[in-house]
MMTF fields as JSON, N, C-alpha, C and O atoms, coordinates in Angstrom:
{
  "mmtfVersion": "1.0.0",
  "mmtfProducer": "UNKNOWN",
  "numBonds": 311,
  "numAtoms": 312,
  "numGroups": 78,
  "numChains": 1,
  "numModels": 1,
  "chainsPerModel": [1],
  "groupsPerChain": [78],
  "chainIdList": ["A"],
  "bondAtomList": [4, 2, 8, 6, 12, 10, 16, 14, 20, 18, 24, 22, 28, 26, 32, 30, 36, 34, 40, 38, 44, 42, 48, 46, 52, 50, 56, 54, 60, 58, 64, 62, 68, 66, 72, 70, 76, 74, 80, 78, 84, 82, 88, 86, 92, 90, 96, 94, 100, 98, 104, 102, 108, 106, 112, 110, 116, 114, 120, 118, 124, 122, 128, 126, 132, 130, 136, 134, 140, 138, 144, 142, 148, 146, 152, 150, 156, 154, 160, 158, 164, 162, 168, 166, 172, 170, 176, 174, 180, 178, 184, 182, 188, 186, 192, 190, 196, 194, 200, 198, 204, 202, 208, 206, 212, 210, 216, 214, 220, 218, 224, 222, 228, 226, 232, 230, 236, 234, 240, 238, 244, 242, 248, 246, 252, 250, 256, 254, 260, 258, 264, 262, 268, 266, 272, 270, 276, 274, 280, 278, 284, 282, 288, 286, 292, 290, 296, 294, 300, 298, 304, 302, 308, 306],
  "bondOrderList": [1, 1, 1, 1, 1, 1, 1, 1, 1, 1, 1, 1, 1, 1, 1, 1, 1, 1, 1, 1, 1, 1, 1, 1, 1, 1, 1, 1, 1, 1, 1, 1, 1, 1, 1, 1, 1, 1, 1, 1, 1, 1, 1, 1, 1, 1, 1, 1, 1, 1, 1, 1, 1, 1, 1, 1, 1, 1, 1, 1, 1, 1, 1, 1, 1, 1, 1, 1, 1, 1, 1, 1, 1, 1, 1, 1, 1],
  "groupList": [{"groupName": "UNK", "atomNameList": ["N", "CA", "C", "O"], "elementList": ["N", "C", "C", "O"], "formalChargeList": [0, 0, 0, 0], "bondAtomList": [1, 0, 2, 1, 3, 2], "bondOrderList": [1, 1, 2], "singleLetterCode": "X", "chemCompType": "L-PEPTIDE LINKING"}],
  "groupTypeList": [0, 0, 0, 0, 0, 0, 0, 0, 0, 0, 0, 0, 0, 0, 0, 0, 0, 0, 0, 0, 0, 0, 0, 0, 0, 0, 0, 0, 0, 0, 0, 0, 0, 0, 0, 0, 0, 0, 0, 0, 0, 0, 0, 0, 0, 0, 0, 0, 0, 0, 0, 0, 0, 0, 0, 0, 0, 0, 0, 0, 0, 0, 0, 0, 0, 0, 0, 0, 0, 0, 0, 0, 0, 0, 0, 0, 0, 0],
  "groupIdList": [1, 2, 3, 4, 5, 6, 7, 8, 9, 10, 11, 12, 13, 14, 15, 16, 17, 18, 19, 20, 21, 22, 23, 24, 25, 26, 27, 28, 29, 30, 31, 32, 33, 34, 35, 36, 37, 38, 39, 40, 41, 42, 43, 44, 45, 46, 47, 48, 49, 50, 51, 52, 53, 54, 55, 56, 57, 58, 59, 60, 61, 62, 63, 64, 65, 66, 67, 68, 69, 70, 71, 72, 73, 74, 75, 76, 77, 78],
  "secStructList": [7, 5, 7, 1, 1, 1, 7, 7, 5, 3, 3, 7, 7, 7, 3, 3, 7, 1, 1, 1, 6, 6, 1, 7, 7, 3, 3, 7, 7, 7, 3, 3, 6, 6, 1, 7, 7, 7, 7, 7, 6, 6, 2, 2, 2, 2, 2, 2, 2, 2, 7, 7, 7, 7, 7, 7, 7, 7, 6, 2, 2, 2, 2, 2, 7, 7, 7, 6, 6, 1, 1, 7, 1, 7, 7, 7, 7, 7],
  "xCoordList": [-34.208, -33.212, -31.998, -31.459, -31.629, -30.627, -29.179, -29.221, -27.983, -26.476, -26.191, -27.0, -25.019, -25.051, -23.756, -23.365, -23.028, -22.028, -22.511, -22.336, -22.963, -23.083, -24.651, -25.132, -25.231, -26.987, -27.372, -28.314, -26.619, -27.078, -28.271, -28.827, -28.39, -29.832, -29.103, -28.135, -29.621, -29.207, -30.188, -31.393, -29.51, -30.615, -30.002, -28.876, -31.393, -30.858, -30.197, -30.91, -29.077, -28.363, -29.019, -29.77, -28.729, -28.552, -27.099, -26.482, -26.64, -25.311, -25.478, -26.275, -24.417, -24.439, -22.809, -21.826, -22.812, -21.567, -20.888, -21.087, -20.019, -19.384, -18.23, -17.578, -18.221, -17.058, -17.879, -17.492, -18.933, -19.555, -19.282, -19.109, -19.352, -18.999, -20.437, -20.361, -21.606, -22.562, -22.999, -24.078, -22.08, -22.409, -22.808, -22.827, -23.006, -23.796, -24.831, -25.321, -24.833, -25.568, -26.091, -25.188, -27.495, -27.777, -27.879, -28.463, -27.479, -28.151, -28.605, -28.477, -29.186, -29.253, -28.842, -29.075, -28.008, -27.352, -28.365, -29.404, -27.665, -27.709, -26.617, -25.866, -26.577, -25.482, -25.648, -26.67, -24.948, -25.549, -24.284, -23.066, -25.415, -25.613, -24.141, -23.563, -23.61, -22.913, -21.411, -20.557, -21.38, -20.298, -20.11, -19.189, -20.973, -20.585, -20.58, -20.279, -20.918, -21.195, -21.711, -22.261, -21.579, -22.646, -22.805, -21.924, -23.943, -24.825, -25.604, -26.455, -25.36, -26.481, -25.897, -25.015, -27.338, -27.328, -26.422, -26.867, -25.152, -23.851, -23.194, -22.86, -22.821, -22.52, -23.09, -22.701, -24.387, -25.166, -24.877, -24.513, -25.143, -24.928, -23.667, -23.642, -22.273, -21.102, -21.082, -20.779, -21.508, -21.91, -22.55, -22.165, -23.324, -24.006, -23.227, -23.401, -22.612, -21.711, -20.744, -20.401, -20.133, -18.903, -19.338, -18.628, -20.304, -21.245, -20.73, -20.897, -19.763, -19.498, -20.669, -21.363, -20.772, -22.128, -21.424, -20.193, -22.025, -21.285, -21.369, -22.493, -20.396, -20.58, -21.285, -21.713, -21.377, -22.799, -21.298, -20.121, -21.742, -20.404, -20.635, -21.705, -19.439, -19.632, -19.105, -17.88, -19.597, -19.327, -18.059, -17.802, -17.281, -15.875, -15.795, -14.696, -16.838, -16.91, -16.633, -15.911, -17.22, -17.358, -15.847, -15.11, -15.462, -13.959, -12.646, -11.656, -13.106, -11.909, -11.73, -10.687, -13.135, -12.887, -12.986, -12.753, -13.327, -12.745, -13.777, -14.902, -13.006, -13.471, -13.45, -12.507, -14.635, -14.603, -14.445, -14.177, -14.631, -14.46, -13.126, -13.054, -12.198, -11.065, -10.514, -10.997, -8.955, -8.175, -7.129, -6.271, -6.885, -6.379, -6.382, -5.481, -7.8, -8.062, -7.525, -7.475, -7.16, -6.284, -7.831, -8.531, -7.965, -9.496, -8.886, -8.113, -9.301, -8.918, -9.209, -8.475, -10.222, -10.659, -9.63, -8.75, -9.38, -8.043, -8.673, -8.128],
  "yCoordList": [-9.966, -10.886, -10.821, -9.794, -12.201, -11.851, -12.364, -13.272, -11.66, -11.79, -13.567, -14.199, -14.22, -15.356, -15.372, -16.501, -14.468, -14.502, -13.975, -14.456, -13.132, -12.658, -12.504, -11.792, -13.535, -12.996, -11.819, -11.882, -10.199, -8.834, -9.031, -9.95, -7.46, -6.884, -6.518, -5.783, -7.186, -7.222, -5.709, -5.681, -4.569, -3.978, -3.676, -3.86, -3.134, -3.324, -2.429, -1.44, -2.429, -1.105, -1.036, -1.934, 0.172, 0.449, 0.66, 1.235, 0.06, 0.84, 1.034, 0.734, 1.621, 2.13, 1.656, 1.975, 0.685, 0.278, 1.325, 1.089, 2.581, 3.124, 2.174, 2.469, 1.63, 0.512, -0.009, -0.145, -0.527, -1.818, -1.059, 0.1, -2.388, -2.178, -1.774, -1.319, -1.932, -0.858, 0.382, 0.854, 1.019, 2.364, 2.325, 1.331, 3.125, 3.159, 1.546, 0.668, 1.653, 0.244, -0.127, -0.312, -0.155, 0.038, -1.197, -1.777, -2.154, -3.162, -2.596, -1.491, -3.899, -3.934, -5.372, -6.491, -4.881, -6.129, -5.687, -5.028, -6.307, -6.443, -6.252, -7.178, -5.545, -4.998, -5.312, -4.825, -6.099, -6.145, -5.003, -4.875, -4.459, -3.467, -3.369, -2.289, -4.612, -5.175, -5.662, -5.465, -6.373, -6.881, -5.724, -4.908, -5.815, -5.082, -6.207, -5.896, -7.305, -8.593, -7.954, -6.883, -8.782, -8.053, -9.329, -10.167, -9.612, -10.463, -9.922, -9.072, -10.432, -9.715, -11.425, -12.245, -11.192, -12.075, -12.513, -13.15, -12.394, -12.921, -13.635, -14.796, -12.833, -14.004, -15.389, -16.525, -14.604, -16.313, -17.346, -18.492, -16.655, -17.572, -18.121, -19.258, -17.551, -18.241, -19.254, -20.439, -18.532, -19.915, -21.384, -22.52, -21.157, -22.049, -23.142, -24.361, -22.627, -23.092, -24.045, -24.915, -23.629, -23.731, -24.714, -25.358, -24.621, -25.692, -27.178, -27.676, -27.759, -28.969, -29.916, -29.425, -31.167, -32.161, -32.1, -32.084, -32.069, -32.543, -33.627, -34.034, -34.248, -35.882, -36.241, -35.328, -37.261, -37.54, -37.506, -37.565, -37.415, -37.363, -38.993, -39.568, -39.641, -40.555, -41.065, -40.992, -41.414, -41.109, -41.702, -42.513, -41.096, -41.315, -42.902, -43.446, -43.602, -44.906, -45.731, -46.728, -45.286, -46.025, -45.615, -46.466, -44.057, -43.544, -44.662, -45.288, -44.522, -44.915, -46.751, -47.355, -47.353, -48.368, -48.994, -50.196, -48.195, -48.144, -49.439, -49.414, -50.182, -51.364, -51.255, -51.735, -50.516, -50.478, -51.252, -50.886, -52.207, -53.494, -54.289, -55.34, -53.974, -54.799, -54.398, -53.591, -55.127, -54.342, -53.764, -53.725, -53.188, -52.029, -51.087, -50.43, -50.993, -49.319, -49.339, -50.31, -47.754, -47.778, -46.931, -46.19, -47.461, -46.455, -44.885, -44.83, -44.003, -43.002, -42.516, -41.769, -43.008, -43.069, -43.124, -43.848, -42.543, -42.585, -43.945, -44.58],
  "zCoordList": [34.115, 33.623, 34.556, 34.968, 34.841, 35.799, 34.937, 34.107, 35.27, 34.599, 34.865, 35.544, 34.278, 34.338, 34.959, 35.256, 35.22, 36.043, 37.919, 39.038, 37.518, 39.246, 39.833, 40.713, 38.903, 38.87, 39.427, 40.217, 39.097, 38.839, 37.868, 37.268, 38.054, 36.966, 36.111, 36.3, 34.547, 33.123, 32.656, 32.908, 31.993, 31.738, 29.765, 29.303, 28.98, 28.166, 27.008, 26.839, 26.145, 26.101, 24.842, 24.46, 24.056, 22.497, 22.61, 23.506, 21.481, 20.897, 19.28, 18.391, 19.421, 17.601, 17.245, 17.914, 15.824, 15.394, 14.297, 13.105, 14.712, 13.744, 12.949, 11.947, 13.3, 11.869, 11.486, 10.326, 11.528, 10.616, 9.056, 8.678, 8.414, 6.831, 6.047, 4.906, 6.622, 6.153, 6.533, 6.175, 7.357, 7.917, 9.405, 10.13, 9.604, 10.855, 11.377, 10.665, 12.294, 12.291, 14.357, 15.173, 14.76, 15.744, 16.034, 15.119, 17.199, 17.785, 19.403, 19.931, 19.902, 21.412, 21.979, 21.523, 23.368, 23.805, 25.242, 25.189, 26.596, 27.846, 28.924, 29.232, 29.25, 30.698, 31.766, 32.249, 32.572, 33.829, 34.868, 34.994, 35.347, 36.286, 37.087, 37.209, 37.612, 38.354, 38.444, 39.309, 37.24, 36.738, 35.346, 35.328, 34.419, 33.484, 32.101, 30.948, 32.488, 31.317, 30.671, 30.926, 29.24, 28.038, 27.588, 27.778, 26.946, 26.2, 25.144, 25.408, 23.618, 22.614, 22.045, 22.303, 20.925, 19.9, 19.122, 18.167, 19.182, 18.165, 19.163, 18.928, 20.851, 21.86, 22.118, 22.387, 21.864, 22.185, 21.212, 21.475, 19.639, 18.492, 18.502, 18.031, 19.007, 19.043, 19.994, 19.854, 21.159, 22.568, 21.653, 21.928, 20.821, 20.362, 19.375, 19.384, 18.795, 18.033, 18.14, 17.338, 19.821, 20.25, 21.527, 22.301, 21.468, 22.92, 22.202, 21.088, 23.892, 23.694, 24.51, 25.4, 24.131, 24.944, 26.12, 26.124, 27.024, 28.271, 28.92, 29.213, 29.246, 29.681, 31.063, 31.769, 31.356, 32.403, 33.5, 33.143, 34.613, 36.203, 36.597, 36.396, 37.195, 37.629, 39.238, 39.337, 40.125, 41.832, 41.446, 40.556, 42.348, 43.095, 43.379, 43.266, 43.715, 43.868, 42.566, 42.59, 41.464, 40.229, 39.599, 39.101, 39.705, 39.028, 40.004, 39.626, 40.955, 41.894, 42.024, 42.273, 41.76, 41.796, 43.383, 43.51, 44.588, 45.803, 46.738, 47.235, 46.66, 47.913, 49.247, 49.876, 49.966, 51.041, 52.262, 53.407, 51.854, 52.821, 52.652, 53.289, 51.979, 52.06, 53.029, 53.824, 53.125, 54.328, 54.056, 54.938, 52.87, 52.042, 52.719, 53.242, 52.706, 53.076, 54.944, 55.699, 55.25, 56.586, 56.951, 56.261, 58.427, 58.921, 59.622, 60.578, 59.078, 59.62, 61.205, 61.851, 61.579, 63.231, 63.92, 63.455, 65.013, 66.104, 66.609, 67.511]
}
């Protein structure tokens, strides 16, 4: 598995939650090697949650409106 920040080697941890409100309490997440990212199952589920659609990109031509052939435009060529 590779990290999603620095594509390092994710390897995978145990930890143990001494606060949780039922006692003791073991999960397993993912460390990468490298950075030190962590990823377990409650990150992802919030990622999920919080995931906006993302809109389609549109060329610089279509945003800008830009008429290449008028005589607006100044030619940059010496």
């Amino acid at each position: 598995m590779n990290c999603t920040r620095c594509q390092g080697l994710m390897l995978d941890e145990h930890m143990i939650d001494m606060e949780g409100g039922y006692g003791e309490m073991w999960s397993v997440s993912t460390r990468c090697v490298n950075c030190g990212h962590r990823d377990d199952a409650v990150i992802q589920h919030h990622r999920q949650l919080s995931a906006k659609p993302v809109m389609a990109t549109m060329s610089a031509h279509e945003v800008l409106n830009l008429d290449w052939d008028s005589e607006e435009m100044e030619s940059l060529a010496a």
